[in-house]
N, C-alpha and C positions, 0 to 999 in steps of 0.2 A: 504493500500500500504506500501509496507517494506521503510523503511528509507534507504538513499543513502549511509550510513556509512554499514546498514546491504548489503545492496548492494556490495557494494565495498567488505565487509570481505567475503559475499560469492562466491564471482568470483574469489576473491583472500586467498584462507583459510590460516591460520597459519601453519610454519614447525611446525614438531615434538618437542616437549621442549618448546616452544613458548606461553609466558605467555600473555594471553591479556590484555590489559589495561583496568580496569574495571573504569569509568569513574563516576558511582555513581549514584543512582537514582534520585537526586535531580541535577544532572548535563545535560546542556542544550544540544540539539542535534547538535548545533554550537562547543559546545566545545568537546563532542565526535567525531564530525568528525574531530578537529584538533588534538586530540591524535592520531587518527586511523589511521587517512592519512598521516598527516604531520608531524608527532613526536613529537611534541610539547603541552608541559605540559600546558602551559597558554598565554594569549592573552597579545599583546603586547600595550603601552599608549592605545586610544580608541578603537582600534580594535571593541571588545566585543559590545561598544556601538554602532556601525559604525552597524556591522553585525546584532544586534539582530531589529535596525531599520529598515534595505531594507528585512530582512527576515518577518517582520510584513507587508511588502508592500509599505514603505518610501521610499522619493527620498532623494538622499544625495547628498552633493558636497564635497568630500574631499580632502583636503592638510597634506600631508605627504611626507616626504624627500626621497630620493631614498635610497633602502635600508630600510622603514620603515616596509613593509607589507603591502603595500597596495593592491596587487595579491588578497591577502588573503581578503580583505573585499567585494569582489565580489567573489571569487571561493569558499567560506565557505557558504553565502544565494545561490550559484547556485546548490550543493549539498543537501543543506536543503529542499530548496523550488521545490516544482513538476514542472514540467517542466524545459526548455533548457533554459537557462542561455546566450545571445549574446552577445557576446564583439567587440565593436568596436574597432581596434587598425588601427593604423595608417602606418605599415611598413607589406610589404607582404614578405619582405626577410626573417622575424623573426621569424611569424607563425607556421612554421614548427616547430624549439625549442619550443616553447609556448607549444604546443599540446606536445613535446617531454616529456618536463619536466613534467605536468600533467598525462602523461601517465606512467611516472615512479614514479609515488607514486598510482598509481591505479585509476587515475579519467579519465572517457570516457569522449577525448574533439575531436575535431576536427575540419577544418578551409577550407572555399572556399578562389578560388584565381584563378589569371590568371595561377598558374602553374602547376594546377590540368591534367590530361589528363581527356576525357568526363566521362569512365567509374568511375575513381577515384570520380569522382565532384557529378554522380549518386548517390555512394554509400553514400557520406556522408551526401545527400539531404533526403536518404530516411529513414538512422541514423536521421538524424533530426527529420522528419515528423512522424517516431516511437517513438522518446522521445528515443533513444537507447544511445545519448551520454549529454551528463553534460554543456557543454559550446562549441557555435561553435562559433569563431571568425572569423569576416569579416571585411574587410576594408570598409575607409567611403564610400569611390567611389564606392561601391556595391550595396548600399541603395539608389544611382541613380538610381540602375536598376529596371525596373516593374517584369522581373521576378524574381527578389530575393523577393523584396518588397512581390508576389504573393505568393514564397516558405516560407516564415514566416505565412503570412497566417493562411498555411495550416500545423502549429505547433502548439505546445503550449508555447509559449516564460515565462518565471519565472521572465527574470531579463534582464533592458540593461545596461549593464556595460559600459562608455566612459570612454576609458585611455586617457592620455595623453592630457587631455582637454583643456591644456591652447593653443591647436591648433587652437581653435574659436577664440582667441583674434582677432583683426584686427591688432592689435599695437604687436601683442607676433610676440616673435624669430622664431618661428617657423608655421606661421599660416598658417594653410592647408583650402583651400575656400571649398572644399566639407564637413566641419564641420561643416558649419553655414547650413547646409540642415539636422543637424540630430536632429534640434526642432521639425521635421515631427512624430520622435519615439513617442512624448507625444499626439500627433492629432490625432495619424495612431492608437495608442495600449494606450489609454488614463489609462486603470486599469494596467499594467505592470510597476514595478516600475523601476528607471532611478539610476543609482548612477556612478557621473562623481568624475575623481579622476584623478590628477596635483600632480606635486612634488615643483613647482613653479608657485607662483602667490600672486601678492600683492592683498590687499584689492581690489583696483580698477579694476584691470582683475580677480580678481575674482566675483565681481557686473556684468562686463563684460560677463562672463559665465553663470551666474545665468541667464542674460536677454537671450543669445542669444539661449541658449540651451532651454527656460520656462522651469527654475527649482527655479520661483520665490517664491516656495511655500518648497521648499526642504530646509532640515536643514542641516547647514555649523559644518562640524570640520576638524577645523583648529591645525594640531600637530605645536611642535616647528620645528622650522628649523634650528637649532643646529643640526651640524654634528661635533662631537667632536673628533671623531678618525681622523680629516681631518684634516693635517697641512697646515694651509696658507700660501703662503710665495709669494713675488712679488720681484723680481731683478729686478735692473736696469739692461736695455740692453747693451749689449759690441756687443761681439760677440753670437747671440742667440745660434746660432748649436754649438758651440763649449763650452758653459755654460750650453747647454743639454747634452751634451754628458758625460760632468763631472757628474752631478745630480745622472745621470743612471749608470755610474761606480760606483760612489760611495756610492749611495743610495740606488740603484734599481738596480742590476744585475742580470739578468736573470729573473725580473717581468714583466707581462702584464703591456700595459700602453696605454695613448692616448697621442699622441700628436697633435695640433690643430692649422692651420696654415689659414693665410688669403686667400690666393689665390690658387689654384691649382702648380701652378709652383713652389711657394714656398712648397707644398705638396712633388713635384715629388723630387727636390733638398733635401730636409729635410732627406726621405727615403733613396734617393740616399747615402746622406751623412755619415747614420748611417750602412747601408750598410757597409760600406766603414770599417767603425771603430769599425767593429763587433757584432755588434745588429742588431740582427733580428728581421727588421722592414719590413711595407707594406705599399703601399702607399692608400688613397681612397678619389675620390673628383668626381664630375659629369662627367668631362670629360672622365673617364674610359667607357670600355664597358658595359653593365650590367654584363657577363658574369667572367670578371675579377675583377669588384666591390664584386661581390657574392660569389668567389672562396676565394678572400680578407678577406674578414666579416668571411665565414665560417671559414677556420685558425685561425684568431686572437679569433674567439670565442671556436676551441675545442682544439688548440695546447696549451702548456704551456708557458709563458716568451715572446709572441710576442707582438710587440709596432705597433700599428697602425696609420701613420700619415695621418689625414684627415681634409678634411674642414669641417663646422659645417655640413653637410648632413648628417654625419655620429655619431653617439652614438642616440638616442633616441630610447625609449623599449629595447635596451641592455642589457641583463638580468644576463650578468656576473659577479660573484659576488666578482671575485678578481684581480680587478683591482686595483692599488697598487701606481699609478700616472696616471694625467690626469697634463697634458704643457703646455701653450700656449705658441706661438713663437710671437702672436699679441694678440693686446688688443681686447676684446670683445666688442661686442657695447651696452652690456646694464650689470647691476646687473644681470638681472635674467637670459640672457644667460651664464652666467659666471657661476651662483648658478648651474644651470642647468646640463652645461657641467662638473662641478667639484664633482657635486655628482654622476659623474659614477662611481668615484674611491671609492676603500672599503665598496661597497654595503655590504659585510661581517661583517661589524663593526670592522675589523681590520685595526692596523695603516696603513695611506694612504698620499701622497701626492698631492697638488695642489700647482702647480708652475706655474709662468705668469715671462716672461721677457717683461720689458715693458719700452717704451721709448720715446725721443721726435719727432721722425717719427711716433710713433701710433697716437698720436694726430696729428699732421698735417697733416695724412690720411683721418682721421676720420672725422675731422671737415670737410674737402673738399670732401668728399662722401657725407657727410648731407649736403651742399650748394649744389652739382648739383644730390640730389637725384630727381625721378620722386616724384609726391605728391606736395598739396597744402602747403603754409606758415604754418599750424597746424599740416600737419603730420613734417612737419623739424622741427619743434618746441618740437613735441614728441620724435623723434630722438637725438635733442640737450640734452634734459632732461635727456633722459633715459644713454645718454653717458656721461651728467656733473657727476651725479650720480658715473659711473663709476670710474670717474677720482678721484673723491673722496674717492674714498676709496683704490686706489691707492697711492694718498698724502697723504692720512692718517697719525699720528703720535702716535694714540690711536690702542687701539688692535682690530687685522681687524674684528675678530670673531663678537666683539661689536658696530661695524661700519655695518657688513654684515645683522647681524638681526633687528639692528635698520631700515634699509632701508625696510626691509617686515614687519616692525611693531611689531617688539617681541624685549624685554628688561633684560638683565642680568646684575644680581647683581655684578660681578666681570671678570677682564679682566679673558684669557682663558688659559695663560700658553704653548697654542701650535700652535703660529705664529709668525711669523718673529719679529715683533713688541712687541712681548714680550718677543720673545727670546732673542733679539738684540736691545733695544728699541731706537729709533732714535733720535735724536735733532731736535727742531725749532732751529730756526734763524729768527735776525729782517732782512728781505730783501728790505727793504723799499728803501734805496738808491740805493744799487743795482736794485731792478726795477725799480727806477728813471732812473739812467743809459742808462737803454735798453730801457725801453720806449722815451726815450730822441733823442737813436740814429734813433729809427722807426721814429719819428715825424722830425727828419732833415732831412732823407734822403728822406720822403716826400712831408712838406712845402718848404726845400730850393730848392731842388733837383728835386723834382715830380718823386721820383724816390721811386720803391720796391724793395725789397731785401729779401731773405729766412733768417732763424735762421743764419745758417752758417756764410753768409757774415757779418750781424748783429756784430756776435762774434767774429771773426776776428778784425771789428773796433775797437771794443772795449778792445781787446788783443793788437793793436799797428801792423797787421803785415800788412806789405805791400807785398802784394799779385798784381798778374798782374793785377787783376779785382781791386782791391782796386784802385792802381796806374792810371789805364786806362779813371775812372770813377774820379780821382783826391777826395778818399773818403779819403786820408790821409790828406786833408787839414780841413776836419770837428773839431769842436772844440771839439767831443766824441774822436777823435779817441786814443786810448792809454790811456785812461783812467778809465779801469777795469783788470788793471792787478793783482789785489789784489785776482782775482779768478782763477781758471782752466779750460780751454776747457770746462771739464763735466762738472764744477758748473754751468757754464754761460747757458751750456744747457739743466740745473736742471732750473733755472730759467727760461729759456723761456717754457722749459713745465708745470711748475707749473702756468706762468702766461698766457697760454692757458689756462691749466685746471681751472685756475680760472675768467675766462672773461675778463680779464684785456688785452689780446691781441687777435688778430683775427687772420686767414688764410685767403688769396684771391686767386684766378687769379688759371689755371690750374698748375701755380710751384711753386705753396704756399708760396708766399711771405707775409710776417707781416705788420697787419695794426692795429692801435689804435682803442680802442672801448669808448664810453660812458664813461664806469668804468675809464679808464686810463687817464683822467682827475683828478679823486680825487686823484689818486696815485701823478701824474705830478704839482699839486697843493698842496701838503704835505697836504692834509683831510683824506689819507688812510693809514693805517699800516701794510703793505703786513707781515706776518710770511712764512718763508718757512720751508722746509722738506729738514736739509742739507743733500747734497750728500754725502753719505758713501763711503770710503774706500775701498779696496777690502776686507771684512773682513773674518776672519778664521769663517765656520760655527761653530756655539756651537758643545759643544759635542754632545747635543741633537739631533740636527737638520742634524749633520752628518751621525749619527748611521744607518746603514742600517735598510730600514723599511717595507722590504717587506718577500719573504719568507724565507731568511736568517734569518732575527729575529725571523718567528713563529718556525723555528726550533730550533737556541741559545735558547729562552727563555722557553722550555723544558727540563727537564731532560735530560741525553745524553743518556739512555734507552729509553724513550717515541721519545726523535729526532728521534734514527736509527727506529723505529716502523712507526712514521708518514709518512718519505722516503718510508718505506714499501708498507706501505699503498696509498699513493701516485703512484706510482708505478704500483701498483694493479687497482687502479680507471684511471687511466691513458689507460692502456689496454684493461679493460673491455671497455669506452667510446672509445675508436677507435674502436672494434671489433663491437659496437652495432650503431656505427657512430652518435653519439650524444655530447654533449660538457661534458666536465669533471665533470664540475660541476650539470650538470642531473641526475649524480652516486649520488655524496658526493660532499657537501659544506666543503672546509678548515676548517672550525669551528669545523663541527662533526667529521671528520678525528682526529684532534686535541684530540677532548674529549676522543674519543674510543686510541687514543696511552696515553693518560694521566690513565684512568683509567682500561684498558689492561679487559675487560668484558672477560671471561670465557665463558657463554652460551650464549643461544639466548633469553631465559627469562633478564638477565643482561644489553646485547646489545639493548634490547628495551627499556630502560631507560634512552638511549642517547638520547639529544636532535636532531630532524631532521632525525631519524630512524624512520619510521611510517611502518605501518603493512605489506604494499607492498615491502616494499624497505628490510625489515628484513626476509619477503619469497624468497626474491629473492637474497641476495648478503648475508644475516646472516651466511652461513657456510661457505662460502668463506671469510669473513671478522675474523673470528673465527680462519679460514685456516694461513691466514696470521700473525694472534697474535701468534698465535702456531709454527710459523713458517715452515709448512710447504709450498709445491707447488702449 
């Protein structure tokens, strides 16, 4: 039987001039299909090992970051190995690009779904059951059904590919209940090998996985989770929409981006907002139709420079690779939702932003979400964690990078140079009195008093102002009152969110008023030494952190020849993907655009020595790509 690479080249022959990549007779069939396919000279960190394992018949579990290649360590054994290749994915909005994108490098893929019509759904059943296509991907909720279950059958399945795995968690962000039924793949098809693949997950959801999926016997690789082209930066909250709206003038004009907001309303107002002030944003959150969610997703994934503001529902299997900021306007509730949400940006490897405005309403949300979550005292306990966590690296004073991978278990020798905290590096303070203070005034107003109070009123006492509510309640006659004026409105409510975030205070009651914990005895008894994280200033960003860093800069930091060429070229891919209604990036990733204006290739033997031009893509767009260098039409 011909190999899936002979395959590919013969359905898809070479133009005229067209030098093939000869890959070497001691070169593996893993690594000729990725010159032939997908242009690419060599395998990236394990890749190589990743692939020549489930090509042998191994199961795997792998962790690699978004943007690492992890497509590739199931689409490269699905072309190798004889038979069809199943991928379980998780979003049936996406499927379509999925198949898109594989079809524009030459690989026969194709995908059931509810939004097949019957003849469509025929064809690709019988594609199937001939072995006629390479990978068909289905949702989990398929492998409910007996007649899918009966249509694999009656194939010959290669490989089950699980993306997005850490959707079996019971405790992850994002856990889909139809996952935990696809440990049936190893019962139903016990010789077929399994390789499930996460961008995020600790140790423990990854044991988690292992158990739930029986892949107790599959070998784990684990990549770094260092995303280094990804600036970290956390502001404190003022004004959120209007600290975003600076970000993206002055950082990001006219890039894709996400912006990611708690609740829908805060969705619709966010879009509305930027609307308003010139960016072209979209709004996406459940409440939408499907039909307007869809219409949504589609734009932000094939237009250039759209911002999409959604609640978490939205980004996972996003396959865009330039996205250039990812926002939050609220705090996340765990590490790995955060890791998650923020490595959609610069799947490219080009510099990218992660911004969080964050404040001390997110905490007093948060914590009163986890007190009246459903679930027993051990899942609130998991939530507690997984959001102390958060906060910590929030308060941070060390560089986030090395706070962020310490929490997944991976250690770097030195801070990282591209985050807030190292850009701008912050001060402790001893807050020790100062949290006397405030804890002082929580404990009078409710031994003397039996009374609660939110942050606000709290600060007020201890500012001195006599407010109606102060007055009313006679809180001016406490012996706190007027005695933190040594600080500012925000410090005081630096203070009360740092001693949330560090258990020293609690939230109650549905208007979150402040109640002492435990811990706030040792404070209240001088046995603790609270350090804080002072409030900063409004400080001028570094020059670094200023510099625009999206597609303004992949053009500046070009030549002013290779710039006007890349425009071009952009230009060119821009048209083709509208004409063939597929996203931009299905043509050409930025990167290869980039390389082809930098080194201006002459023929189509030349043009094949760019990285991410593979054999398909150079039959198909080589003379038009040539056309444009030449400057013709």
């Amino acid at each position: 039987m011909a190999s899936p690479a002979d395959l590919i080249a013969a359905a898809h022959p070479a133009a005229d001039g067209f030098a093939t990549i000869d890959a070497g007779d001691d070169d593996s069939a893993a690594l000729r299909t990725l010159r032939r396919v997908f242009g690419y000279d060599s395998f990236r960190g394990f890749q190589r090992e990743v692939i020549d394992h489930v090509v042998a018949g191994g199961d795997a579990l792998v962790l690699m970051p978004t943007g690492g290649g992890k497509s590739l360590c199931y689409q490269i054994p699905a072309l190798v190995r004889d038979g069809v290749a199943v991928v379980v994915s998780p979003l049936i909005a996406l499927m379509q690009d999925q198949v898109d994108a594989l079809t524009a490098v030459g690989v026969r893929a194709g995908f059931l779904n509810s939004t097949l019509d019957l003849d469509t759904r025929r064809l690709v059943e019988a594609e199937f059951v001939a072995g006629e296509i390479d990978l068909l991907y289905l949702a989990p909720e398929a492998l409910a059904s007996r007649a899918t279950l009966n249509l694999l059958d009656r194939g010959r399945i290669s490989l089950f590919a699980i993306d997005e795995a850490h959707c079996v968690s019971q405790w992850g962000h994002d856990f889909r209940p139809d996952y935990l039924n696809l440990s049936m793949l190893h019962e139903r098809w016990p010789g077929v090998p399994r390789i499930a693949l996460t961008a995020t997950a600790t140790s423990a959801t990854r044991a988690e996985i292992a158990t739930r999926l029986k892949l107790a016997e599959a070998r784990h690789f684990v990549a770094s989770f260092d995303r280094p082209n990804i600036q970290y930066r956390i502001a404190p909250k003022r004004e959120a929409r209007k600290q975003l709206l600076a970000l993206l003038r002055d950082e990001h004009p006219g890039d894709a981006g996400i912006v990611y907001c708690l609740s829908r309303a805060s969705v619709e107002k966010t879009a509305e907002f930027l609307l308003a002030n010139g960016v072209d944003a979209l709004p996406y959150h459940a409440g939408l139709d499907a039909g307007t969610r869809a219409a949504n997703q589609q734009r932000f994934l094939r237009a250039d420079g759209v911002v999409m503001v959604a609640t978490i529902a939205f980004g996972m299997g996003i396959d865009k690779p330039d996205v250039r900021f990812v926002a939050h306007l609220d705090l996340p509730k765990s590490v790995e939702g955060y890791y998650q949400e923020t490595g959609r940006a610069g799947r490219d490897g080009l510099p990218s932003t992660a911004w969080l405005a964050y404040g001390l309403q997110d905490v007093v949300q948060q914590r009163k979400m986890i007190d009246t979550s459903e679930g027993d005292l051990a899942h609130r306990r998991n939530l507690a964690a997984h959001l102390d966590a958060m906060l910590a690296l929030c308060e941070t004073v060390r560089c986030r990078r090395v706070q962020l991978l310490d929490y997944f278990g991976q250690s770097i020798d030195a801070t990282c140079g591209n985050c807030d905290t190292c850009l701008e590096p912050p001060e402790s303070w001893d807050g020790t009195i100062a949290a006397q203070k405030l804890l002082s005034t929580v404990f009078r107003l409710d031994r003397e008093r039996n009374q609660r109070f939110g942050a606000g009123h709290c600060v007020d006492i201890l500012l001195g102002r006599s407010t109606d509510k102060i007055v009313q309640h006679r809180h001016d006659a406490l012996t706190v009152f007027g005695i933190g004026d040594e600080l500012s409105e925000a410090e005081w409510r630096g203070v009360v969110r740092q001693l949330l975030a560090e258990g020293l205070l609690a939230v109650e009651g549905d208007y979150g008023t402040l109640a002492l914990t435990e811990a706030s005895a040792e404070v209240l008894g001088r046995r603790r030494t609270v350090m804080l994280r002072r409030e900063p200033a409004r400080p001028a960003r570094s020059a670094r952190a200023a510099k625009p860093r999206g597609a303004a800069t992949m053009v500046a930091e070009l030549p002013a020849e290779a710039a006007g060429t890349f425009e071009r070229l952009r230009a060119w891919r821009a048209a083709t993907a509208k004409e063939q209604g597929v996203p931009a990036y299905v043509v050409f990733h930025d990167a290869t655009l980039r390389q082809i204006a930098a080194d201006t290739p002459s023929s189509l033997a030349e043009l094949s020595q760019v990285s991410g031009v593979g054999e398909n893509k150079l039959a198909k767009y080589g003379e038009q790509i040539l056309a444009v260098l030449a400057g013709s039409d």
